[in-house]
N, C-alpha and C positions, 0 to 999 in steps of 0.2 A: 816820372811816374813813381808811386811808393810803392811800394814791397806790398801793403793790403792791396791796392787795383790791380797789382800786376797775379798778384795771387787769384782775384776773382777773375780777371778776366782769362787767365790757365784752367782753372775748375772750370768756368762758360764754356770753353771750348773744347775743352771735355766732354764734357757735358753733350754739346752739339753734336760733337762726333759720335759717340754715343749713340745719340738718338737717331741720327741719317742711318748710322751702320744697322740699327734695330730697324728703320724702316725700310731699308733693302733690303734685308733679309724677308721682311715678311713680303716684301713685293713678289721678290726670288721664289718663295713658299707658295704664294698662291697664285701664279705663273704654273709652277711645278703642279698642281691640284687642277688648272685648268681642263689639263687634258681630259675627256672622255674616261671613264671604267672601263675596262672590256669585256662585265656585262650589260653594259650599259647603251650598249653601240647596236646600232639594227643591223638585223640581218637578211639575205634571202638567199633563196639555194640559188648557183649558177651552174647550170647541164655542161658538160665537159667532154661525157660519153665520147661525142663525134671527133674528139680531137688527139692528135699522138703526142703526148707531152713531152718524148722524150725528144722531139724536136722544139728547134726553134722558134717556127713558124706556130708550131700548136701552141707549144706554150704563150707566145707573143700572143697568139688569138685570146687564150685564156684569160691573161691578164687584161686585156683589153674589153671582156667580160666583166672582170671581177672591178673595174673602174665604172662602168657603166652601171653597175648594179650597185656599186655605194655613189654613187651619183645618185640614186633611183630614190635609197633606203636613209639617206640623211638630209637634211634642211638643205637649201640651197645656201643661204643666208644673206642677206642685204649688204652688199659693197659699201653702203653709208654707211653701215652699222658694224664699227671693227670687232665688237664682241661677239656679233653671231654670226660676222661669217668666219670668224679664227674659230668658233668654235665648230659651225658645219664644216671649216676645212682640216678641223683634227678627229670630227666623225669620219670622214670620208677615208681620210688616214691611217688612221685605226682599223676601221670596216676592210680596207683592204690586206693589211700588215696580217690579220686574223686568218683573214681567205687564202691569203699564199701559204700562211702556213701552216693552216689546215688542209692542206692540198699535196703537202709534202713531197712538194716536187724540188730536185734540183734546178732543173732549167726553169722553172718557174720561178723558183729561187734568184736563179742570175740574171733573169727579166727585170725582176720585182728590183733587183739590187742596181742593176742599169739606170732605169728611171728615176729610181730614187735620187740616185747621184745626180744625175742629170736635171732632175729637178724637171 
């Protein structure tokens, strides 16, 4: 092979690399912008009054509110349809992540962090 082919075909894949690593980034990017605002997210009040948060159990109940009501207040989204329902399930997400911690509860907190992990 000559020295010019081997030279273009070094620049090409340059070149190539290049362009996959720019088009990953921008996939990366608007991945990243997917998600929901967090004025952007519905909201509704959940009653709490009856509950003692600094338990367990209350808080478990709480949280189990606060899932039900963004269940309530965001799109369900269609199982076929991978865009709406990733994005009803980063409403729902969201909508909860907001309420625990507007709620500013510890045990609420270690609920919220339990499930989470656990998925």
């Amino acid at each position: 092979m000559s020295t010019t082919i081997k030279q273009s075909v070094n620049r090409f894949k340059s070149v190539a690399a290049v362009a996959l690593g720019s088009c990953l980034l921008a996939g990366a990017l608007s991945v990243a912008q997917a998600g929901p605002k967090e004025d952007a997210v519905p909201s509704v009040a959940v009653a709490y009054g009856d509950l003692d948060l600094s338990s367990e159990a209350g808080s478990a109940e709480l949280y189990r509110r606060i899932v039900v009501a963004a269940h309530r207040v965001c799109p369900t989204g269609d199982l076929r349809e991978l865009g709406e329902f990733t994005a009803a399930r980063a409403c729902q997400a969201a909508a909860i992540a907001r309420a625990v911690r507007g709620v500013d509860s510890p045990q609420l907190a270690a609920v919220y962090a339990a499930r989470v992990k656990h998925g």
